[in-house]
N, C-alpha and C positions, 0 to 999 in steps of 0.2 A: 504493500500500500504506500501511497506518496504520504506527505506529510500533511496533506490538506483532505485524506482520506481516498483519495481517487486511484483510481486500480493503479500499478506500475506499468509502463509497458513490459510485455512479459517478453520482446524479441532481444535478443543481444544486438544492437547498435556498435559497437566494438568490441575489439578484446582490446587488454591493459599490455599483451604480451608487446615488447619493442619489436615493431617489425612485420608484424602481423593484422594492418589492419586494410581495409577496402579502400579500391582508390577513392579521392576523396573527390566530390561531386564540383565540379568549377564553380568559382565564388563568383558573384561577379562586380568584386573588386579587381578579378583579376582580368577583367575585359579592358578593349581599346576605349575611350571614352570619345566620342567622334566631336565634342564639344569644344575638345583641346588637342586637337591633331597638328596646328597649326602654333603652339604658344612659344617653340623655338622659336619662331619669325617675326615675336611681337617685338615690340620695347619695353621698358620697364614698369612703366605704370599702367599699360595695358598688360601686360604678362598680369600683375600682381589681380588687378580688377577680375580679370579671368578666374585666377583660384577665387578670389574672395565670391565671385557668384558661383562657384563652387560650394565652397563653404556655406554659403547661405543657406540651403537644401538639408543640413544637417539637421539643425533643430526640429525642423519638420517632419525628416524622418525618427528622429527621438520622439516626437508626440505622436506618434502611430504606434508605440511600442510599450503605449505608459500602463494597461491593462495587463502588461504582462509582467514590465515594472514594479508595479503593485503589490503583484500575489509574490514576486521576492522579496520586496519590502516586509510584507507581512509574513512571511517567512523566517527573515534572520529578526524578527520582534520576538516570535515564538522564541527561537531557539535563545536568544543572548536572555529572556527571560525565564528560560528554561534553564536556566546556570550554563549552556550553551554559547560556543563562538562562531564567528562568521569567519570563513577563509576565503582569498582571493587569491585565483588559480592562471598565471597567467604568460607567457613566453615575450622574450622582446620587447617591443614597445607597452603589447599588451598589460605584462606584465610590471615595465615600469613602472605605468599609471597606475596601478594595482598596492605598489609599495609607497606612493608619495599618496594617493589616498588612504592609505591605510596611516602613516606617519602622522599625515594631517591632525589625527581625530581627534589625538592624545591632547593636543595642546589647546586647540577649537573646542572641543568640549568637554574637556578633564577624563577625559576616555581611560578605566584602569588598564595596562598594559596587559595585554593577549587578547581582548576580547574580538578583535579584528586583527590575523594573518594574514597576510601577503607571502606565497608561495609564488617567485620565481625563477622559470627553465635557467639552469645555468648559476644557479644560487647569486651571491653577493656582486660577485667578479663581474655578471650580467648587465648589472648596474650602470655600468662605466663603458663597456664595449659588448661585440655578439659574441656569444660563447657557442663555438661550431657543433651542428647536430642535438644541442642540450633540447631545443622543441620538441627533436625527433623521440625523443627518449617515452615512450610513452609508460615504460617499467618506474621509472623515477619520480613521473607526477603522481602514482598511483602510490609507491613506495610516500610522500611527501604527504600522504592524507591516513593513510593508513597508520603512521607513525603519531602524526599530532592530531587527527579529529575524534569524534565520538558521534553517536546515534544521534545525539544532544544538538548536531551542529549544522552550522549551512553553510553550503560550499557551491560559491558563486566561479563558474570558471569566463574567462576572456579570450574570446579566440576570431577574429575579423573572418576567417576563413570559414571558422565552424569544423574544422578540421583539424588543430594542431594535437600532435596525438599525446603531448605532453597532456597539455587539458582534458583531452579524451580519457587521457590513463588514470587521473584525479577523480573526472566525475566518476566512472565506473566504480570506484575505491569506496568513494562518497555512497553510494549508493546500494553497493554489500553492507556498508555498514549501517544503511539502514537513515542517512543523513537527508537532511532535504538538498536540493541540487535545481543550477539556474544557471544558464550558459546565455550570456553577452556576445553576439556575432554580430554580422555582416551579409551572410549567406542564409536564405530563407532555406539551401538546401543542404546544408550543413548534416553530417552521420548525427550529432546530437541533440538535434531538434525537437525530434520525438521520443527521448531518453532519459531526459530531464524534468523535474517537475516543473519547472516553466521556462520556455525557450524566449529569449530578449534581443528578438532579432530586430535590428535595426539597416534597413534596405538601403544603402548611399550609393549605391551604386558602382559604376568604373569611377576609379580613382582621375584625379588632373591628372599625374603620373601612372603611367597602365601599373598599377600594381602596388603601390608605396601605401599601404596601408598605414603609413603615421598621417598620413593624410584627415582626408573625411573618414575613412574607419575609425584612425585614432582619435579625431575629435568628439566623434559619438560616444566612446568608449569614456573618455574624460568626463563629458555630461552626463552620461548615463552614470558612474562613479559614484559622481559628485550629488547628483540626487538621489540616488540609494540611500547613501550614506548619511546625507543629512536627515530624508525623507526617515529613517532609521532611528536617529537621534532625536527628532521632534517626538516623535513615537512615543520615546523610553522619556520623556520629559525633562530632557537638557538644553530643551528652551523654554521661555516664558515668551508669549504672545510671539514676535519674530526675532528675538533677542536670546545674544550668546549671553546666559548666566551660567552655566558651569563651565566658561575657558576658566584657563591656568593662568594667575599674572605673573608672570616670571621675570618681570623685565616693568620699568618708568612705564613705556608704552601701552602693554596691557593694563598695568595700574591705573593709568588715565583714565582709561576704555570700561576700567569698570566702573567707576565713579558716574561717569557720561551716561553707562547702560542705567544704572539705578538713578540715575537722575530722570533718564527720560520714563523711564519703568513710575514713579515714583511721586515724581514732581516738588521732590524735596529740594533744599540748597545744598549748593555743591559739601558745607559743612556738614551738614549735618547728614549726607553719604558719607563723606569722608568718616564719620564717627561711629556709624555706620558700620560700615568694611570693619574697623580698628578693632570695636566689639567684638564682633564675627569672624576676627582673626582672617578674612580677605574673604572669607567663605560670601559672594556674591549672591549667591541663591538664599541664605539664611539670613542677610541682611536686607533683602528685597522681601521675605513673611515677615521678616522684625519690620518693617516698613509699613506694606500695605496692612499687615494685618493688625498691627497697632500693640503687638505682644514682645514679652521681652526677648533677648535669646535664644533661654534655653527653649521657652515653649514654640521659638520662632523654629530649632534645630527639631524637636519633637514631633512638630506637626510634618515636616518634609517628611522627615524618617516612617512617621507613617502614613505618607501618600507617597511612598517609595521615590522620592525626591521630584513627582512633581509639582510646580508652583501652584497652580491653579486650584488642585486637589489639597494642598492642605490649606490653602485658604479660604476655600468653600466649607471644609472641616473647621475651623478656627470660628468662621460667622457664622455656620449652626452650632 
């Protein structure tokens, strides 16, 4: 059974073994794009205007894709609820965007360390340059979930292709063990399309460059990311109305930033934020229920804890 109770497909979609998998169905990112056959010939601010109506296309193929968006959203809420992690499964550029949104979280929303993995082909070194055949590896992504996931967790893979068998070798792993699973492509006809408990295809088409998937694949992949993730975090209640109250102030900067948040949150003077914060030892969220809720600290620290630290809910708790 998937996670959301709906049968699993019961066909093998791949094997994990390296080497052994079907050829993969053409993407068609990897088509000639007939829109830019000519952008050698341009000049420069006509070349660039070209990609940029390129690029344009993307957001819109992201909003055809938000239903399926969604049910992963509501996916990794279960599982990081469930004492559960989210992983992100992903080769190359793919996988990049994978580890700089996953780094993001920590500081953007006080995120505890593991609750969001970033698994990428070719481990750290990946990073910096391409690590030759690590995609291909499909024994190693499967090995990389097997090793750190549980029944408990969700395991979002990124693959422009829909094919890269590193990812392929992850979800399948994901999925013995019984994990929920949601693959981010490019290719409507990608082997994992129908293997997954929800397929996040995102259609962009042929690339400017026949091929260069950091292109418009990559850009999709970046937004599609970036709204999981936050969409994820709004969720679990580490925002208040559109406002970051669980970043970390680590730095003058953030410290401002929180002052500003609770102030606009709050309508208090910048002083009496400032006093605010000091009380609550920086803690932004526990200063903004000492605020609106008109209660001291500790029962400001109380009421979060139990509305499992959303604002909203312990200040509806507070005024009944």
């Amino acid at each position: 059974m998937s996670r959301n109770g709906a049968p699993r497909n019961s066909r093998t979609e791949w094997s994990a073994e390296h080497g052994n998998l079907p050829t993969p169905a053409e993407s068609p990112t990897e088509r000639s794009n007939p829109r830019t056959t000519d952008i050698d010939l341009l000049n420069t601010l006509d070349l660039l205007q070209r990609l940029n109506t390129e690029d344009r296309s993307v957001p819109e193929a992201v909003g055809r894709a938000l239903p399926e968006l969604a049910h992963a959203v509501d996916l990794a809420v279960k599982a990081l609820e469930s004492n559960g992690r989210v992983h992100y499964v992903g080769a190359g550029t793919s996988g990049r965007l994978a580890v700089l949104d996953a780094a993001e979280l920590v500081p953007t929303f006080n995120l505890p360390e593991g609750w969001f993995v970033a698994h990428l082909a070719g481990g750290e070194p990946a990073l910096r340059e391409a690590v030759e055949n690590a995609e291909d590896d499909a024994a190693a992504g499967a090995n990389a979930i097997e090793r750190n996931a549980t029944a408990d967790d969700f395991v979002l893979g990124l693959a422009a292709s829909g094919n890269t068998p590193y990812v392929l070798g992850a979800l399948e792993a994901a999925r013995t063990l019984g994990a929920g699973t949601g693959l981010v492509s490019s290719n409507p006809h990608g082997r994992a399309t129908t293997a997954v408990d929800t397929a996040i295809t995102v259609d962009t088409g042929p690339e400017s460059i026949t091929g260069s998937t950091r292109m418009k694949a990559g850009t999709a992949q970046k937004l599609v990311l970036t709204s999981f993730s936050t969409a994820v975090m709004i969720r679990l209640g580490r925002t208040y109305s559109n406002l970051m109250v669980s970043m970390v102030a680590t730095n003058a900067k953030l410290r401002a930033r929180t002052v500003r948040i609770l102030r606009e949150a709050t309508g208090a003077s910048p002083e009496t934020c400032e006093l605010a914060l000091h009380r609550t030892g920086g803690e932004l969220k526990t200063a903004l229920v000492h605020l609106l809720g008109e209660v001291d600290v500790e029962s400001a620290s109380d009421a979060l804890r139990e509305a499992d630290g959303h604002v909203r809910e312990a200040l509806r708790a507070l005024r009944s």
